[in-house]
C-alpha positions in Angstrom: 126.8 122.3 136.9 126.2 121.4 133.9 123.8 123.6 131.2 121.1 120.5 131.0 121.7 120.2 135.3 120.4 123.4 134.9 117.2 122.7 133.5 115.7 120.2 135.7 112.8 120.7 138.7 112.3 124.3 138.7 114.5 125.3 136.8 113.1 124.2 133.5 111.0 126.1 131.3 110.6 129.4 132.8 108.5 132.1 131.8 109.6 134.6 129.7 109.9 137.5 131.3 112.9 138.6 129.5 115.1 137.6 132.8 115.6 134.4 133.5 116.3 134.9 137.0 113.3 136.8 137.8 111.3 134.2 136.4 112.9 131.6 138.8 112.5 134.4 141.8 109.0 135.0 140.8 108.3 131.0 140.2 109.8 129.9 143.7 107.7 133.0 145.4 104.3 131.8 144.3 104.8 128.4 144.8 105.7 129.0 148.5 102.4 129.7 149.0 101.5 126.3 148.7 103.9 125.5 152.1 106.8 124.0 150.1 110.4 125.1 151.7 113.6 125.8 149.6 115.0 121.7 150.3 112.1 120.6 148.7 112.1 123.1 145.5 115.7 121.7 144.5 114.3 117.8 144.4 113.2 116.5 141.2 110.0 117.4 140.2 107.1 114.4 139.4 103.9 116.0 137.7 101.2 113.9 138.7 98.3 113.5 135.7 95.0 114.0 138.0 92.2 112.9 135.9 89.8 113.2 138.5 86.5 114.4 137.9 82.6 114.2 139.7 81.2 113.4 136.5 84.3 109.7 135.8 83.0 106.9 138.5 85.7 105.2 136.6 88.3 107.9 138.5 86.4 107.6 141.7 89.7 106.6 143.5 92.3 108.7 141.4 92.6 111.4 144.7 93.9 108.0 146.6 96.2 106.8 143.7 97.6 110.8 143.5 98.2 110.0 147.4 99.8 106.9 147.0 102.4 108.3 144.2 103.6 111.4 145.8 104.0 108.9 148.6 106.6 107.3 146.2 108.3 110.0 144.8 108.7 111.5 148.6 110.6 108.1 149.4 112.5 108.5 146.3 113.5 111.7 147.1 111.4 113.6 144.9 108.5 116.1 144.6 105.6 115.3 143.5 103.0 118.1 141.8 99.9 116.7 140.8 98.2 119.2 138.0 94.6 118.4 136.8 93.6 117.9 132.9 90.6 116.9 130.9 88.9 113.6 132.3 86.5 111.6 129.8 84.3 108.8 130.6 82.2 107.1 128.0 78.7 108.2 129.6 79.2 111.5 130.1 81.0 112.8 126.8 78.6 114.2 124.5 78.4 113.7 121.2 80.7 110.7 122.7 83.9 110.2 124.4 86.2 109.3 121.2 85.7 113.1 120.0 87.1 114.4 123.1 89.9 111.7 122.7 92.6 114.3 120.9 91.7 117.2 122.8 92.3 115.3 126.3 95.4 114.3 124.4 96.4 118.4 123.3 95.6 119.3 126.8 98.0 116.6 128.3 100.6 117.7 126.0 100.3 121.0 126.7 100.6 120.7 130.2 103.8 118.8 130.7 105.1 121.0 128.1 104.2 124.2 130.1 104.8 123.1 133.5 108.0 121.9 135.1 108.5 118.5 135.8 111.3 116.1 135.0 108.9 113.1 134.6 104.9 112.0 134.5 103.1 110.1 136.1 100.2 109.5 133.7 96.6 108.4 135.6 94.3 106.9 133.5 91.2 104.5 133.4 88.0 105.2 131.6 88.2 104.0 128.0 89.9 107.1 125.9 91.7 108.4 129.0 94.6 105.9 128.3 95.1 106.5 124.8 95.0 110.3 125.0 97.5 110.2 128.3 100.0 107.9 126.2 99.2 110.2 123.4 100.3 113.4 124.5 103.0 112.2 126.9 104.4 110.7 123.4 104.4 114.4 121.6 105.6 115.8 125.3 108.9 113.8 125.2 109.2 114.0 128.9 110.2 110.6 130.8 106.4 109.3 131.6 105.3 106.3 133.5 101.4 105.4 133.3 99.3 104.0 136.3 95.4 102.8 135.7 92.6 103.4 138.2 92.0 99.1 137.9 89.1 97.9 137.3 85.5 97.2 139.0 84.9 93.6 141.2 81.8 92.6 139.9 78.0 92.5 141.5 75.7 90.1 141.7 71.6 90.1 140.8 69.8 87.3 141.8 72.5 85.2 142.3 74.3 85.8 138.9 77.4 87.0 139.1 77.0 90.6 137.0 80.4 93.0 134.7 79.8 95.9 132.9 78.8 96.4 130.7 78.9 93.4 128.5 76.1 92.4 131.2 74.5 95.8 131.1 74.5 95.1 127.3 73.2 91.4 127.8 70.4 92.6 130.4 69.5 95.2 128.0 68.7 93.2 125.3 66.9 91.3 127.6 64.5 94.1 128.5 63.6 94.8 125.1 62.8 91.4 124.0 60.4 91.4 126.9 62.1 89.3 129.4 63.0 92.1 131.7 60.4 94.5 133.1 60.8 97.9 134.1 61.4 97.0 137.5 63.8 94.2 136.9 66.0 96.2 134.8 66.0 98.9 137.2 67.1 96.7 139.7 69.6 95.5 137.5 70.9 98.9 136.9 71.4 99.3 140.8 74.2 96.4 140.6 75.3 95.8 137.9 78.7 98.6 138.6 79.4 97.9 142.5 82.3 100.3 143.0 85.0 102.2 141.7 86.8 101.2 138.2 86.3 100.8 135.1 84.5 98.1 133.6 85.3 94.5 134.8 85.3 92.8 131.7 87.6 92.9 128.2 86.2 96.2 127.5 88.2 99.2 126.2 89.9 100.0 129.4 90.8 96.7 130.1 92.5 96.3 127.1 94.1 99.9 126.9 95.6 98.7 130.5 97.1 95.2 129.4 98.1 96.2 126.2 100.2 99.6 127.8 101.8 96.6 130.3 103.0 94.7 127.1 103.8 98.0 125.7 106.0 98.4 128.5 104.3 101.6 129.9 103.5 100.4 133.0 105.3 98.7 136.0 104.4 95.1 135.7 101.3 93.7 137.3 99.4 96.6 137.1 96.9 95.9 134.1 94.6 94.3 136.3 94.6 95.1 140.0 91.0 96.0 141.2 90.5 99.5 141.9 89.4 98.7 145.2 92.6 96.6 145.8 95.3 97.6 148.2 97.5 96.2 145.8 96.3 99.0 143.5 97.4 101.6 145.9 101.0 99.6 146.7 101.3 100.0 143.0 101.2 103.5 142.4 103.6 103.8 145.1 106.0 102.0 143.2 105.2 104.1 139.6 105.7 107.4 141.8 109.3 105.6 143.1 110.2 104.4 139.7 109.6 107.5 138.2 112.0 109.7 140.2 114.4 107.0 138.9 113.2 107.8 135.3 113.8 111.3 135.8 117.4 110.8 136.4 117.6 108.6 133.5 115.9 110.7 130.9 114.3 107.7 129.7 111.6 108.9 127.2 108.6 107.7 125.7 110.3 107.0 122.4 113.1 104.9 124.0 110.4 102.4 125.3 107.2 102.9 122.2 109.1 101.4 119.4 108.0 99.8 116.5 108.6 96.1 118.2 107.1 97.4 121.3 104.2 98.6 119.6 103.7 95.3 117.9 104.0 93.5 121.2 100.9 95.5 122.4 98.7 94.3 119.2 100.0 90.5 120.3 98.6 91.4 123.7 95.4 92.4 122.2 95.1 89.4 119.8 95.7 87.0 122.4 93.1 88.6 125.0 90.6 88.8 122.2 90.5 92.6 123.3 88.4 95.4 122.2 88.5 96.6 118.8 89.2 99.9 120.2 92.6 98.8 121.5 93.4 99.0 117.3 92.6 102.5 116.9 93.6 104.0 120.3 97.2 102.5 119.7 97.6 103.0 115.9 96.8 107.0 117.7 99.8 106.3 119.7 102.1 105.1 117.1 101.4 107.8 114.8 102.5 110.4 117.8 105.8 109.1 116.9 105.9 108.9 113.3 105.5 104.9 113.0 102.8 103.7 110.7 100.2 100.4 112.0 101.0 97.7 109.7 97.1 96.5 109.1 98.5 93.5 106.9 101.2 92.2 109.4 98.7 92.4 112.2 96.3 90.5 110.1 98.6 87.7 109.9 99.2 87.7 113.4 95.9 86.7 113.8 95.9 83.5 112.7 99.2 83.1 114.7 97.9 84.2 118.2 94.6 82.5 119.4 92.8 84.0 122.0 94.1 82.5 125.4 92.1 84.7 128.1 88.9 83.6 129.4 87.1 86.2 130.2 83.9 88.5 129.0 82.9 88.9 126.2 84.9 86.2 124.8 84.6 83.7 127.5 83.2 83.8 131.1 85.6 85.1 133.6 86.0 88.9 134.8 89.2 91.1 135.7 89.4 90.2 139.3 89.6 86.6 138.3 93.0 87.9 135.4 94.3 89.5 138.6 94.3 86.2 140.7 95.6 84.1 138.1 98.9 86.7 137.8 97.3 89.7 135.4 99.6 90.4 132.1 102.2 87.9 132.6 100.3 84.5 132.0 99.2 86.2 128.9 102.8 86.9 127.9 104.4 83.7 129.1 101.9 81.8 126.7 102.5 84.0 123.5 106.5 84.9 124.7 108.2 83.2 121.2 105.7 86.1 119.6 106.7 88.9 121.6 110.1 91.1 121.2 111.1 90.6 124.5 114.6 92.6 124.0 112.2 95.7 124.3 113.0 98.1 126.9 110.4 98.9 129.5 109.3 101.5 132.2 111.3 99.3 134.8 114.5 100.0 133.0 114.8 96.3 132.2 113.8 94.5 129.2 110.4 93.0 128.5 111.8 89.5 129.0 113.1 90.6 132.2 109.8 91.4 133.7 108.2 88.6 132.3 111.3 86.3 134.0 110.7 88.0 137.1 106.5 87.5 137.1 105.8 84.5 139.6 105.1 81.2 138.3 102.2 79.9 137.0 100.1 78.1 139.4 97.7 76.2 137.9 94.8 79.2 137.3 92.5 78.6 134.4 91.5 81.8 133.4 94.5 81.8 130.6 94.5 79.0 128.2 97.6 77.6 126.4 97.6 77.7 122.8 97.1 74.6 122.0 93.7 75.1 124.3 92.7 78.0 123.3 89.0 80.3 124.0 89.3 81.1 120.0 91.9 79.3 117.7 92.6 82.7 116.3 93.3 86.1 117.1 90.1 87.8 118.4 90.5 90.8 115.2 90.3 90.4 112.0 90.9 93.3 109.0 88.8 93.0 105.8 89.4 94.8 102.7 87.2 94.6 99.2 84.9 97.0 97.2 82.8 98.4 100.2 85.9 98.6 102.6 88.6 99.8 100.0 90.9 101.3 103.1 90.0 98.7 105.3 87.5 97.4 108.2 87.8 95.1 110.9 85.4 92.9 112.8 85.9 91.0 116.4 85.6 87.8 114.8 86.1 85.7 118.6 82.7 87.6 119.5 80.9 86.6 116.1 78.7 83.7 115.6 80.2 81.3 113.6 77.7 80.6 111.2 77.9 84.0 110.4 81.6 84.5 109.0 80.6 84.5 105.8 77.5 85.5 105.0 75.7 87.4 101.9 72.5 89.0 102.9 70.3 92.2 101.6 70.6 95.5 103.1 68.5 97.0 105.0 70.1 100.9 105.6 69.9 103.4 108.3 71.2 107.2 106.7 72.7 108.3 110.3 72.0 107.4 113.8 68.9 109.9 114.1 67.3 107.6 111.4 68.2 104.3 112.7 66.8 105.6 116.4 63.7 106.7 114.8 62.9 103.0 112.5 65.0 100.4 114.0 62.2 99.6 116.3 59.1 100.3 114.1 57.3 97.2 113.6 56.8 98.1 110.0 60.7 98.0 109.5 61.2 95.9 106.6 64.2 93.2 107.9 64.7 89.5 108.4 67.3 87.7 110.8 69.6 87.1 107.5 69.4 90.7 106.1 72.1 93.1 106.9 71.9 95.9 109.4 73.8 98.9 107.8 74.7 102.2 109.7 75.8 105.4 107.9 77.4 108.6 108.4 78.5 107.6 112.3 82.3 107.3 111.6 85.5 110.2 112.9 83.7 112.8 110.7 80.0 111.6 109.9 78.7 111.4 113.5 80.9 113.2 114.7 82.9 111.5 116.5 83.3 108.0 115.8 80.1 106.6 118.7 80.2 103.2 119.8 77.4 102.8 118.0 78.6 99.7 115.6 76.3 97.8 118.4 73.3 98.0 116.6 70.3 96.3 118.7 68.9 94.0 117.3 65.2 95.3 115.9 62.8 95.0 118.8 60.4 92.8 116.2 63.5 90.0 115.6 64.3 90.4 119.2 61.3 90.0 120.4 60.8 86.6 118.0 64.3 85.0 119.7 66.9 86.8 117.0 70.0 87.0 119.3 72.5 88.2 116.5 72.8 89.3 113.0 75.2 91.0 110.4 75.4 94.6 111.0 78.2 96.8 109.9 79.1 100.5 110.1 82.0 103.1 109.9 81.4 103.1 113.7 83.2 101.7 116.7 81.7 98.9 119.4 82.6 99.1 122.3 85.3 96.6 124.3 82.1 95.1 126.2 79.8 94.4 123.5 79.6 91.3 121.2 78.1 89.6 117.7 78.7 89.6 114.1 79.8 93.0 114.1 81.8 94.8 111.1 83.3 97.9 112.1 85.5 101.0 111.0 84.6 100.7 107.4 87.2 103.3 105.7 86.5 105.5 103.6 83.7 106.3 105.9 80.8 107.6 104.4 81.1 111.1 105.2 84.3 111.3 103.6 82.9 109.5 100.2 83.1 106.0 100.9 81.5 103.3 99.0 79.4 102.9 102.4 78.1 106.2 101.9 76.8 104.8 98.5 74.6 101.8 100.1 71.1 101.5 99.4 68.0 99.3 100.7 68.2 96.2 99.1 71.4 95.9 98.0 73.6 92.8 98.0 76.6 92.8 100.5 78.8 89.4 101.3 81.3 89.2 104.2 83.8 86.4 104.1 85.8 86.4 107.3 87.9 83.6 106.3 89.0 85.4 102.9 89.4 88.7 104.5 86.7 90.2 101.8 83.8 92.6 102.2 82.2 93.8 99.1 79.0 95.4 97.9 77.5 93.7 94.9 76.9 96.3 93.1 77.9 97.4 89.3 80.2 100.2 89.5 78.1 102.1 86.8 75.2 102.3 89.1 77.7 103.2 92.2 78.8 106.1 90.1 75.1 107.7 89.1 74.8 107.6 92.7 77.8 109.3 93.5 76.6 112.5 92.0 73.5 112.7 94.4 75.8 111.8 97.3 76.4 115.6 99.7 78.2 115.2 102.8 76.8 115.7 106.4 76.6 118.6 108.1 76.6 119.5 111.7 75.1 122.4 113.7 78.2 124.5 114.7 80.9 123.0 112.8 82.1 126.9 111.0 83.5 127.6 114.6 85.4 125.7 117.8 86.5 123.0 118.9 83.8 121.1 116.1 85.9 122.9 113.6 89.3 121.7 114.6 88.0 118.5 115.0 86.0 118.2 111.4 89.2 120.1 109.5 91.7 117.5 110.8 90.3 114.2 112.1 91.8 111.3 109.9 90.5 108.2 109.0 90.2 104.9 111.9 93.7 103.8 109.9 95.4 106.0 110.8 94.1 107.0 114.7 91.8 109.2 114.0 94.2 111.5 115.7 94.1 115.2 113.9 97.0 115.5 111.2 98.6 118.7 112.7 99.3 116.9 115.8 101.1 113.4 113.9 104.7 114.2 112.7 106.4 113.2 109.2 106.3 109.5 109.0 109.6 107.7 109.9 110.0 105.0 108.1 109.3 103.2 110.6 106.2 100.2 111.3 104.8 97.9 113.3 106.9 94.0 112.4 
C-alpha cells in the first residue's frame, strides 16, 4: 500500500492525538454508532454538501437529492456522508444574502478540509449558495462535483402564466402605481412561487447553474431540470456515481476551473443574457485560484455573443421551457466556435465531448441562432470613465433602448435608509429623464452589496405611467429584475469613490455604446468636496463577523471575496 493509498476514506486527516492509530481506533468507534459495519468504512468516502435549511424554500427538496446521491455512490461502491453547512436564501439573509456569501464559502472550506472524504458532492440552488459551494470547494482542493436543487415550474394568476420573481417584481410595480389592490397583490403573492426551486426565470440561480454546466462543474443536463422533475432526482444519482469515479481519479477543481473554462462560463452568461450577478459570483471563483477576470476581454465578447435564450427577463419563456428544448447544450451548440471546447469537465471528458454527446436539436424555439438573436449583443456590458474609474456594468439586453445613452440631472439618495424614507414622497424633486442615484449600498457601504440597484421607480412617476428610468448605484440587481440599470460602480462610495462625491443636480451621461460613464463635474469642485466626505459607519462593525467582513471585503472587480481567503495571483486570466 502505498503512503497516498493510505490516506483515503477514513484514513485521511485524522485527529491529532499524537497517535495516529488511536485516532483511526477512536474515529471508526464513534462512527459505528451510526450503524456503519467495518466493509463499509474501507469504501471511498463521498461527503455530501446538505444545504438544507427550514428557512431556503429554494432547498425544499435537498433531503431527496442527498437520497438520490448516496443512492449513487452506494452503486458505485462508495460511502456516502452527507454533513450540513450554512444555507442562504436571498429573503431570509439579513443585512442580505451576498454578505453571508464568503462566510458560507469559509464554512464549506472548512468542512471538507476537516472531515474525511475523498470527493464532494456540492448541493446548491438559492442565488449565493452556488458561488460560495464552488468557492470553497476551489480553496479545499478535494475532487468536487456540484448538483443544483433546479428550478421552480411556474404558476399561473388569472390565466397568466406567473416566474419569480421577475413577475413578483412586475406585479409589484404594478401595485404601487395603483393597478393592483391589496387584495390582488396578495393573491398574487399566493402563486406566484408554486413549489420547490429556485426562481424560474434568468435570475441569479439560474445563471449560477448554466454557467457551472459550461464551466464544466456539473454533469451535463443538469442546469435546468425542474426541482420537481424526476429527472432532477435521476441526476443526482448520476453526480453521486460519477463522483466515486472522481475520487479514484483525484481529479480536482483546478484541473477542470481554468482560465479557458472560466471564460467559457462568461460566454454562457453573455449568450443567456444572464444575471449581472453571474459576473461577480464567478470573478469570486476565479480569484479562489489565483486567475484574474479579464473585464476588457469580456467586454469584447459582448459584442461577439448575442443573447440567444428566450426567456425572462430578456425574453418571454421560463426554465421548464430551457429544459424541454435540451437545457445548456442548445446554448453551447449555438456559441460552440466561442467556447474552448478542449476544456476538461466533471465527466472526465472534454467540453466538446459532452456537447457531441447532447441530443440533437429538434426544432425548440426557446434558443435563437445568432443570426436571430433575442439581443444582437451580449446581455452585459462594462463601462469605465470619471464616475466609474474601476469599472461598472449595466444589463444592457434589459435596458430600454432609448436610454443607452443618456445625460440627465441627479437626483441622490445618501444610503438606502434615505432613499426608503424620500423615494416615495410626493415632494421628491425628480422627472422621468433625471437620474436615480444610490449611495453607500456597495461590499462595504451597505454592508453587503443588497440587490438594491433596482430602484422603484418613484411612486409619483409610477403612478403618471413612468415604466423605467436611469438609475445607478454601487449595488447589485438582482438576476430577475430589469431596466436601465447601472450597477457595481467601483470605487464604491464607501471606499472614496467619485460616486460617493455625487450631489443633487449634478450632470451625469451614460453612453452604452462608448462604454463611458462620467460625472460632469470640474475636478476642483470634486476635490473641495472630498474633504467633507467621512465614511459610513455601521452599528457593531469593532467586533465579529461585521469586522471580518468590513477589514477584508474587496471591491465587485475582484469578487468581493475577503483578501485573506484569494491566493497570490498566477499569472494567469480569463482569454
Amino acid at each position: 500500500m502505498s503512503a497516498d493509498d493510505a490516506k483515503i476514506g477514513m484514513k485521511q486527516g485524522l485527529v491529532n492525538y499524537g497517535d495516529a492509530e488511536f485516532s483511526l481506533f477512536m474515529r471508526k468507534a464513534f462512527i459505528k454508532a451510526m450503524g456503519y459495519s467495518d466493509d463499509a468504512l474501507e469504501r471511498p468516502v463521498i461527503g455530501v454538501v446538505n444545504t438544507y435549511s427550514g428557512y431556503n424554500a429554494c432547498h425544499r427538496n435537498v433531503p431527496e437529492l442527498v437520497d438520490a446521491i448516496r443512492r449513487g455512490v452506494m452503486m458505485a461502491g462508495g460511502i456516502a456522508v452527507d454533513f450540513p453547512v450554512i444555507s442562504i436564501h436571498e429573503s431570509f439573509s439579513a443585512p442580505t444574502s451576498m454578505f453571508l456569501r464568503n462566510l458560507m464559502a469559509m464554512d464549506v472550506e472548512e468542512m471538507i478540509r476537516a472531515q474525511p472524504m475523498d470527493a464532494v458532492v456540492l448541493i446548491g440552488g438559492c442565488d449565493k449558495t452556488v458561488p460560495a459551494l464552488l468557492m470553497g470547494a476551489a480553496s479545499a482542493g478535494v475532487p468536487a462535483i456540484l448538483e443544483v436543487t433546479g428550478p421552480m415550474i411556474t404558476g399561473f394568476f388569472r390565466g397568466e402564466r406567473l416566474g419569480a420573481c421577475t413577475d413578483c417584481r412586475r406585479m409589484w410595480g404594478m401595485h404601487r402605481a395603483g393597478e393592483l389592490d391589496a387584495e390582488e397583490i396578495a393573491d398574487a403573492g399566493d402563486r406566484l412561487m408554486p413549489t420547490a426551486g429556485t426562481c424560474m426565470v434568468m435570475g441569479t440561480a439560474s445563471t449560477m447553474a448554466l454557467m457551472s454546466e459550461a464551466l464544466g462543474m456539473m454533469l451535463p443536463g443538469g442546469a435546468a431540470i425542474p426541482a420537481v422533475h424526476a429527472d432532477r432526482l435521476r441526476h443526482a444519482e448520476a453526480t453521486g456515481t460519477r463522483a466515486v469515479a472522481m475520487a479514484a481519479e483525484r481529479l480536482t477543481p483546478d484541473q477542470i476551473m481554468t482560465p479557458d473554462a472560466f471564460a467559457n462560463a462568461f460566454k454562457m452568461l453573455l449568450a443567456t443574457g444572464g444575471s449581472t450577478n453571474g459576473l461577480v459570483h464567478m470573478t469570486a471563483v476565479a480569484g479562489r485560484l489565483g486567475i484574474e477576470v479579464d473585464l476588457e476581454a469580456l467586454d469584447k465578447l459582448s459584442d461577439e455573443i448575442p443573447v440567444l435564450v428566450d426567456l425572462k427577463p430578456s425574453g418571454q419563456h421560463y426554465m421548464e421551457d430551457l429544459n424541454n428544448a435540451g437545457g445548456a447544450a442548445p446554448i453551447m451548440r449555438e456559441i460552440r466556435q466561442k467556447l474552448a471546447t478542449d476544456c476538461l469537465t466533471v465527466t472526465g471528458k472534454t467540453l466538446g465531448k459532452n456537447i457531441d454527446a447532447a441530443p440533437a436539436d429538434w426544432g425548440q424555439q426557446v434558443v435563437k441562432t445568432a443570426a436571430d438573436p433575442i439581443f444582437p449583443k451580449g446581455g452585459i456590458a462594462v463601462l469605465r470613465g470619471s464616475l466609474a474609474p474601476n469599472g461598472a456594468i449595466i444589463k444592457q439586453s434589459a435596458a430600454a433602448p432609448h436610454l443607452m445613452k443618456h445625460e440627465g440631472r441627479a437626483v441622490v439618495f445618501d444610503d438606502l435608509a434615505d432613499m426608503a424614507e424620500r423615494l416615495d414622497s410626493p415632494d421628491l424633486d425628480v422627472n422621468a429623464d433625471d437620474i436615480l442615484v444610490l449611495k453607500n449600498a456597495g461590499p462595504k457601504g451597505a454592508p453587503g452589496m443588497p440587490e438594491s440597484g433596482y430602484i422603484p421607480i418613484p411612486r409619483k412617476l409610477a403612478q403618471a405611467g413612468v415604466k423605467d428610468m436611469l438609475r445607478m448605484s454601487d449595488a447589485r440587481m438582482s438576476g430577475t429584475a430589469f431596466g436601465t440599470i447601472v450597477l457595481h460602480i467601483s470605487p464604491e462610495a464607501a471606499e472614496g469613490g467619485p460616486l460617493g462625491l455625487v450631489e443633487n443636480g449634478d450632470r451625469i451621461v451614460l453612453d452604452v455604446e462608448a462604454r463611458r460613464l462620467d460625472l460632469l463635474v470640474d475636478e476642483a469642485v470634486l476635490a473641495e468636496r472630498r474633504k467633507g466626505w467621512k465614511p459610513v459607519t455601521h452599528k457593531g462593525q469593532e467586533r465579529g463577523y461585521l469586522k471580518l467582513y468590513l477589514d477584508e471585503v474587496t471591491q465587485a472587480e475582484d469578487g468581493a471575496d475577503f483578501r485573506f481567503l484569494m491566493p497570490a495571483r498566477t499569472g494567469q486570466s480569463t482569454p
